[in-house]
C-alpha positions as CSV (number, residue, x, y, z in Angstrom):
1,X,0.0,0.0,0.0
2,X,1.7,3.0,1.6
3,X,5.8,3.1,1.8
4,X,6.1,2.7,5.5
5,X,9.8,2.5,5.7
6,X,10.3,6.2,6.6
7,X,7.4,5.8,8.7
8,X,8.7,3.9,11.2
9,X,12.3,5.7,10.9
10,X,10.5,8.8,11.7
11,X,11.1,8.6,15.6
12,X,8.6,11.2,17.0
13,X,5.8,9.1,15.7
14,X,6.4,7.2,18.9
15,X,3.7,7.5,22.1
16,X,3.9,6.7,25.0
17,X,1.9,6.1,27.1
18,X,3.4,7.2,30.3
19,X,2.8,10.8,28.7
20,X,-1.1,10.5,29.5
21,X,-0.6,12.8,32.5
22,X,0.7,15.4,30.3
23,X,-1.1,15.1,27.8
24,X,-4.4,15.1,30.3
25,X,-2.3,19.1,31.4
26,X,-2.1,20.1,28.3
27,X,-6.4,19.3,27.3
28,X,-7.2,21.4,30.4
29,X,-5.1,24.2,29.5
30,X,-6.5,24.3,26.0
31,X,-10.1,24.3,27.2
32,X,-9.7,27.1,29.6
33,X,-8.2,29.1,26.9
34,X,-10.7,27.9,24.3
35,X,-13.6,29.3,27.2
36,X,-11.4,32.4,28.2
37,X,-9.9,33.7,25.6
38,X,-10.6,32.3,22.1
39,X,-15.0,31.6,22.5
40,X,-15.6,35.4,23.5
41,X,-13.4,36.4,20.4
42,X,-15.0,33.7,18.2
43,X,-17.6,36.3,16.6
44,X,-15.3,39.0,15.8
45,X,-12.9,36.9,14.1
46,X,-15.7,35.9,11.7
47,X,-17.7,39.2,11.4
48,X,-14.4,41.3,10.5
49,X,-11.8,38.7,9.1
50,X,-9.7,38.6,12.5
51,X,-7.0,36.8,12.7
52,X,-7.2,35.8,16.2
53,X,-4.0,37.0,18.0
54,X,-5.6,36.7,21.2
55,X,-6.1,32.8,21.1
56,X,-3.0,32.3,19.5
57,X,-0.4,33.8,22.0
58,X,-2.5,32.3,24.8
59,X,-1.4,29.3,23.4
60,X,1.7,30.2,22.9
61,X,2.2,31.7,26.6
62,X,1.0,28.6,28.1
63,X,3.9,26.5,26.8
64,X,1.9,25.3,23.9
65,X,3.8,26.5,20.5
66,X,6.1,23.3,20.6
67,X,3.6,20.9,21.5
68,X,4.3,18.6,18.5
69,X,8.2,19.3,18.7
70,X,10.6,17.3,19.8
71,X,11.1,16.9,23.5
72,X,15.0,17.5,23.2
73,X,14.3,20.5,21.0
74,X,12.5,22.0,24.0
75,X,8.9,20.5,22.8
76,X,6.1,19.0,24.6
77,X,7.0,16.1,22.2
78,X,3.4,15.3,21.0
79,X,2.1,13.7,18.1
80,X,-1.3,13.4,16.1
81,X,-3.7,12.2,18.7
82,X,-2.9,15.1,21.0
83,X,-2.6,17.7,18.1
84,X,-6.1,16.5,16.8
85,X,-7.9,16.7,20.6
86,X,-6.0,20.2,21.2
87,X,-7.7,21.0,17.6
88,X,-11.1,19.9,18.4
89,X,-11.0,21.6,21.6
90,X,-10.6,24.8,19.5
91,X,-12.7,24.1,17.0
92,X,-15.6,24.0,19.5
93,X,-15.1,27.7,19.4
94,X,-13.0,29.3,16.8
95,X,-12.8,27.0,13.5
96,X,-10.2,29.5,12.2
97,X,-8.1,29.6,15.9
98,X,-8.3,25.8,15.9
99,X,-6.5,25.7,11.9
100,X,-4.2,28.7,12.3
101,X,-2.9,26.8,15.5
102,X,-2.8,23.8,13.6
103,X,-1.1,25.0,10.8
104,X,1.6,26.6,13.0
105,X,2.2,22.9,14.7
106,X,3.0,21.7,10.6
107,X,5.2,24.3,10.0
108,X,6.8,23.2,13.4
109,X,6.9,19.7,12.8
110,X,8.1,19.7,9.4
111,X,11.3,22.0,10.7
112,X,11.3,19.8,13.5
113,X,11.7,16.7,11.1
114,X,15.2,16.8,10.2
115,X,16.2,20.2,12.2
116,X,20.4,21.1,12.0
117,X,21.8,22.6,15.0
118,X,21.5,26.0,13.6
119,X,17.5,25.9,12.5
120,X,17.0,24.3,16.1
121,X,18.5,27.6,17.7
122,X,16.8,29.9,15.1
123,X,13.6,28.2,14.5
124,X,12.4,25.2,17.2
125,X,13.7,27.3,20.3
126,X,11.5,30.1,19.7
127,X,9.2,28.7,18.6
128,X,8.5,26.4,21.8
129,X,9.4,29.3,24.3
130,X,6.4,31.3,22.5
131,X,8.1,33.5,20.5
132,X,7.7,32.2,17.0
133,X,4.6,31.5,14.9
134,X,5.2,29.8,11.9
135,X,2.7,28.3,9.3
136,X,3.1,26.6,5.9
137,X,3.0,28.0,1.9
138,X,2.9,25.2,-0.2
139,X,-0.3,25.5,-2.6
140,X,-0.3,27.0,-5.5
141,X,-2.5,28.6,-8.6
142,X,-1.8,26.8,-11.2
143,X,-1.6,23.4,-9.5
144,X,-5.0,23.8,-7.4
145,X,-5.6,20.9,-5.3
146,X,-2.1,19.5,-5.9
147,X,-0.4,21.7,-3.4
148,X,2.8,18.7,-3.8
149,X,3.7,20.2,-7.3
150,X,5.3,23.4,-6.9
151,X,6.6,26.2,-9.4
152,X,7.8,28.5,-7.5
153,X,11.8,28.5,-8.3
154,X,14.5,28.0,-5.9
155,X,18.0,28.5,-7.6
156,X,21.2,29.1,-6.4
157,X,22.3,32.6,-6.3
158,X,25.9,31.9,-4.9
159,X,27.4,29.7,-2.2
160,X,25.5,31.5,0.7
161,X,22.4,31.9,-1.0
162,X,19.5,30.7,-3.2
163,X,16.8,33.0,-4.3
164,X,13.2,32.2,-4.7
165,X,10.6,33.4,-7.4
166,X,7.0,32.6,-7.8
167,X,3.7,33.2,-6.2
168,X,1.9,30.7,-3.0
169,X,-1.8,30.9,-2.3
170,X,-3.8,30.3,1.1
171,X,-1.4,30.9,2.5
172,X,-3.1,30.2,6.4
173,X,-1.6,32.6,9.2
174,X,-0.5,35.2,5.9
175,X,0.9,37.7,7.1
176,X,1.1,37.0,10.4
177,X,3.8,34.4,11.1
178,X,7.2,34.9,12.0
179,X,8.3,31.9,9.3
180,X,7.1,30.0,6.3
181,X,7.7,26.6,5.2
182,X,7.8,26.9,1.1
183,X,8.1,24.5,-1.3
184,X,10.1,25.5,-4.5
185,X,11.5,22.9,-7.4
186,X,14.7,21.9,-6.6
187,X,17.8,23.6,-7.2
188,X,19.8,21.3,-8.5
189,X,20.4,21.4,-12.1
190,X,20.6,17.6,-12.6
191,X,17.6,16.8,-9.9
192,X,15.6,14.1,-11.3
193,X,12.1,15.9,-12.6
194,X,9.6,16.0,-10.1
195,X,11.8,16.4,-7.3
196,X,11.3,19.5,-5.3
197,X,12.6,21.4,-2.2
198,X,11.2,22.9,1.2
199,X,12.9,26.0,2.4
200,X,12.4,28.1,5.7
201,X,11.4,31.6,4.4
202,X,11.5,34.6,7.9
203,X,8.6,36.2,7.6
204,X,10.8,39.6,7.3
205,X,12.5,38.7,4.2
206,X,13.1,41.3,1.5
207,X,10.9,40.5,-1.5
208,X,7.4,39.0,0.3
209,X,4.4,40.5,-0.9
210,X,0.9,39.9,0.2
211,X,-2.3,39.9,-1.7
212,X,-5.6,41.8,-0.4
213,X,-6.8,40.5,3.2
214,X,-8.9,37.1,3.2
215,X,-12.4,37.8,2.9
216,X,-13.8,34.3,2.2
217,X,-17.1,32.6,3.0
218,X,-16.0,31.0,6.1
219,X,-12.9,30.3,8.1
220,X,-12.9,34.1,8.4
221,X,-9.9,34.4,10.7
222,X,-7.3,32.4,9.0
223,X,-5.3,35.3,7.1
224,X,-5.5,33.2,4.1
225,X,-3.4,35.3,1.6
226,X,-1.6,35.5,-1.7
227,X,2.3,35.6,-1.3
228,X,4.4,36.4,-3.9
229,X,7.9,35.8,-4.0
230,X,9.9,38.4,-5.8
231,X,13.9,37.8,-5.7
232,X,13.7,36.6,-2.0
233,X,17.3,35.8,-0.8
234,X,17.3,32.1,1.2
235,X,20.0,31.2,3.2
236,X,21.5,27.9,2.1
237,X,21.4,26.5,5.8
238,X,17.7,27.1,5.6
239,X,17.3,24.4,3.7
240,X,15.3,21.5,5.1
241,X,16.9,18.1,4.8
242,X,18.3,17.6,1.5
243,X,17.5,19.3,-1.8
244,X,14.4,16.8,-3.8
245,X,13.2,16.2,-0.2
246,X,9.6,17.7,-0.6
247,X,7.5,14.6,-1.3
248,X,9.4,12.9,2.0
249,X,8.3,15.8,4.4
250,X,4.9,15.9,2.1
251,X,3.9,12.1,3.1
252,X,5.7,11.7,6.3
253,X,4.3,14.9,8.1
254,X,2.5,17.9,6.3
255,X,0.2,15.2,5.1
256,X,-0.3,13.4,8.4
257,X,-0.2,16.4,10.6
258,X,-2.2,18.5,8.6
259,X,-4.9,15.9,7.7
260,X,-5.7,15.4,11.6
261,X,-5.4,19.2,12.2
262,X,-8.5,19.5,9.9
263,X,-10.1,16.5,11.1
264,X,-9.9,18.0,14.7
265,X,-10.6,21.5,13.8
266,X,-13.6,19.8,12.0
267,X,-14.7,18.0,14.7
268,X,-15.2,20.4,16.6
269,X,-17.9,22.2,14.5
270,X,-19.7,19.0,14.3
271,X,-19.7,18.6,17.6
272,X,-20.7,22.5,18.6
273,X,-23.5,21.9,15.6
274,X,-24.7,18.7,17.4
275,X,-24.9,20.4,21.2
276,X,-26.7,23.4,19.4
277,X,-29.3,21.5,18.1
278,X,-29.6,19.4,21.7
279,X,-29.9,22.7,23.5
280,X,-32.5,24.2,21.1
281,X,-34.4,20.7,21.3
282,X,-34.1,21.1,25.5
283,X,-35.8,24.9,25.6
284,X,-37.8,24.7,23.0
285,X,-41.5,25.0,23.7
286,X,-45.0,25.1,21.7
287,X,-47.0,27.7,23.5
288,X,-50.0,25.5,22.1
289,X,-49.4,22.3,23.7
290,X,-47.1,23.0,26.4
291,X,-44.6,20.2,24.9
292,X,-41.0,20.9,24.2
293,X,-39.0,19.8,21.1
294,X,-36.4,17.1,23.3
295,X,-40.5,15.5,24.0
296,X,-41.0,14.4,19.9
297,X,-40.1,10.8,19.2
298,X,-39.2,12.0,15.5
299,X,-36.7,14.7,16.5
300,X,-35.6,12.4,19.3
301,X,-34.3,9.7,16.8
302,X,-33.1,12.6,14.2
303,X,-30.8,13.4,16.6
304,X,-29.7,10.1,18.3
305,X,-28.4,9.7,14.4
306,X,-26.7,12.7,14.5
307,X,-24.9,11.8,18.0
308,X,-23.6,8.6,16.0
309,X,-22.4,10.2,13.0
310,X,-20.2,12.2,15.3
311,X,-19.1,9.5,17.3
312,X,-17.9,7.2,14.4
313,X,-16.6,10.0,13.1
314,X,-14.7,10.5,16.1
315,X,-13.0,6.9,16.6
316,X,-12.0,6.8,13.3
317,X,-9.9,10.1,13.7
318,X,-8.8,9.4,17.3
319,X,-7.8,5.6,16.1
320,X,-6.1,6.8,13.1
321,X,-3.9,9.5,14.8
322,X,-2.8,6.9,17.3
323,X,-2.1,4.3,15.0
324,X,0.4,6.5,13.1
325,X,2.0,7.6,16.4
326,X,2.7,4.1,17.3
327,X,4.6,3.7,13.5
328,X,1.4,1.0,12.3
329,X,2.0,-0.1,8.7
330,X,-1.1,2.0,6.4
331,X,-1.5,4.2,9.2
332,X,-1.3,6.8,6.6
333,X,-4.2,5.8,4.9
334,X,-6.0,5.5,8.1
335,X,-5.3,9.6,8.2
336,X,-6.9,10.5,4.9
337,X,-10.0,8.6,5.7
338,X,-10.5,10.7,9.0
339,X,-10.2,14.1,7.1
340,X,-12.1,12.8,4.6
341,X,-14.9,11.6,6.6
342,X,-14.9,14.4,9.2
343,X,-15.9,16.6,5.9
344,X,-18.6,14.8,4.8
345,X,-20.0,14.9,9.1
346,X,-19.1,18.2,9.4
347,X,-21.6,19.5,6.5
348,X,-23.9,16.9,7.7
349,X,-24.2,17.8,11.0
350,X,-24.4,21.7,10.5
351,X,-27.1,21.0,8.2
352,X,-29.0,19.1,9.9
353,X,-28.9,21.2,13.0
354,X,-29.6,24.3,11.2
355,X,-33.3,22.1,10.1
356,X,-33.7,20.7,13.6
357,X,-33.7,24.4,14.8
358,X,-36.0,25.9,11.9
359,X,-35.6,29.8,11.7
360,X,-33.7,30.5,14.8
361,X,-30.4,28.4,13.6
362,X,-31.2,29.9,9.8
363,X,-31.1,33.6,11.1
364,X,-28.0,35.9,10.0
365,X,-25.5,35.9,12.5
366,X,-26.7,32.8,14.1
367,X,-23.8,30.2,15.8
368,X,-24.6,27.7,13.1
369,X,-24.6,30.3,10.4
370,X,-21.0,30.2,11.0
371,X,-20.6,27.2,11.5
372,X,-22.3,26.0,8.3
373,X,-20.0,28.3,6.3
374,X,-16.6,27.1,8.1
375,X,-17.5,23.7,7.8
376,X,-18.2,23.9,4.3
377,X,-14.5,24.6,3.7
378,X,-13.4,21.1,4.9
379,X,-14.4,19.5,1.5
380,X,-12.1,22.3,-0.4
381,X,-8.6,22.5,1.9
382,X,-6.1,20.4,0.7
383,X,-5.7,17.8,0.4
384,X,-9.7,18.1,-0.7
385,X,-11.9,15.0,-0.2
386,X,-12.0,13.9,-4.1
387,X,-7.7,14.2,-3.7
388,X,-7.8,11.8,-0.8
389,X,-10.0,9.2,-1.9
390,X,-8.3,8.7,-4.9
391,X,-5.1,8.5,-2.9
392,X,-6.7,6.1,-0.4
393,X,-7.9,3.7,-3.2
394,X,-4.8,3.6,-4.8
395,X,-3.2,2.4,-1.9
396,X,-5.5,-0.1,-0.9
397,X,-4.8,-1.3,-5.0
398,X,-1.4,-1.0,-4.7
399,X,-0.9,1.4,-7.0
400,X,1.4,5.0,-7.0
401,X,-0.2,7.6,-4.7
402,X,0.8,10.4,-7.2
403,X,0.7,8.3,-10.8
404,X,-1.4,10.8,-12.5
């Protein structure tokens, strides 16, 4: 199915369970800042496009910046299962806190990955003493949902130096970050085609230009922007691992880490859409009959249904983040069906909430008007739900993730 070689090489996918404590610490610090900091912001951040600074250097204050890093880099040393509860816990909230967090623990982990002594002092220690955002700007125009196939250019400009040309998209905490993660095509001349290159890109470099402010549908607080990369000068010693390496840190962690981000962040709005429609169903009262919604056998099994959507939905993502920290063979594949499933709930359960609370949920400005629009973008973030099941049949055929 899945090359799993590198998997199991790839030592931090390794739990254990003595680190339940922790881990149990780190939940209750995310949901006090999740009910203090990030839920009273939540409606701002949507309304006016806000990229929610607040949340984020609460997080980042409470220890929380490395939590997917390394241990000996300074890290909390955590791997998918805890990134996707920390996610959901968000997500419950702030859809666009939850994925601008998430994103920042990529970009972490994929610096984290193969880190030389001198990105570990200029990169991972800031980063997990809260001083460093960083995020990830792979994707593309041209190459739409196949943010793996980069144009932007990275040649070499002398033996300090390469210089990067081209132009990223969706570019989630834009802006905003202190570092970006970018893919270019490989410098090397005689590179193989198809090979490419990830390069750490400070945030302060001369030649970064953003596009206009994000103004989507949904996820209104991500700072999802154009950057365009004019000339920018990249230190050679911010390469990560070797030149060509793109596809290993593509499949071995941005796909993994990112996938479960999304299924968490995800999560959460189901969930929040499923205790919305509960709460409405407890209050709710005909002034007629005296009877209350939670009282009507139909709308009683309508959401019973709903509550096991979410569940499955759940254990699939929980088991398939803790079968690829423990190194299982195909865990991988395990990881694509959780984002790609937690879309499909995610829409489901929004809508269905919005019918079970009739004009109340439908009004402007209402939680599950939100909701309904962040969820939606679940389907369309790479890699998008058509992308992955492709991927996951092929692998279950045996056949080249990336043949076409």
């Amino acid at each position: 199915m899945v090359d799993t070689v590198s998997l199991s090489d790839y030592k931090r996918r390794k739990f254990s369970p003595s680190q339940a404590g922790d881990v149990n610490a780190i939940l209750a610090q995310v949901q006090e800042i999740a009910r203090e900091v990030v839920a009273p912001r939540s409606e701002e951040a949507d309304e006016n496009a806000r990229w929610p600074a607040e949340g984020l250097r609460a997080l980042q204050r409470a220890g929380l910046g490395g939590l997917v890093v390394q241990n000996e880099y300074g890290g909390k040393g955590q791997g998918l299962l805890t990134l996707t509860k920390v996610c959901e816990i968000l997500g419950r909230e702030c859809a666009s806190t939850a994925i601008c967090f998430g994103m920042h623990s990529v970009g972490a982990s994929v610096i984290s990955a193969n880190a030389t002594p001198d990105q570990q002092e200029r990169y991972l220690t800031p980063i997990c003493e809260g001083r460093h955002i960083t995020t990830l700007s792979l994707s593309e125009s041209g190459t739409g949902a196949h943010f793996y196939f980069p144009k932007t250019s990275l040649d070499y400009l002398d033996d300090e130096y390469y210089v990067l040309n081209g132009a990223k998209t969706f570019v989630t905490n834009g802006s905003q970050a202190d570092s970006y993660v970018v893919s270019a095509v490989a410098a090397d001349p005689e590179a193989p085609v198809g090979q490419f290159s990830c390069v750490v890109v400070d945030g302060a470099a001369q030649g970064i230009k953003w596009g206009p402010p994000w103004d989507g549908l949904g996820m209104r607080g991500n700072s999802s922007r154009s950057m365009e990369l004019d000339k920018v000068r990249i230190p050679r010693h911010n390469l990560l691992g070797k030149e060509g390496d793109q596809i290993w840190y593509i499949f071995n962690v941005v796909t993994p880490y990112f996938l479960v981000a999304m299924a968490g962040t995800f999560l959460g709005v189901a969930s929040t859409a499923l205790e919305e429609a509960r709460r409405h169903m407890m209050r709710r009262y005909h002034v007629h009959t005296g009877s209350n919604l939670a009282q009507s056998t139909v709308l009683q099994q309508r959401l019973a249904i709903l509550f096991g959507v979410v569940e499955r939905t759940r254990a699939l993502i929980y088991r398939a983040a803790g079968r690829f920290d423990a190194g299982e063979p195909d865990a991988l594949v395990a990881v694509m069906a959780a984002k790609a499933e937690v879309a499909d709930c995610a829409v489901q359960l929004v809508n269905e909430a919005m019918t079970l609370t009739g004009g109340i949920g439908y009004r402007q400005g209402s939680r599950l008007h939100r909701l309904l629009r962040d969820a939606r973008a679940a389907h369309l973030m790479s890699p998008t739900t058509d992308v992955l099941r492709v991927w996951i049949g092929r692998a279950l055929l045996g056949q080249p993730l990336l043949s076409d």
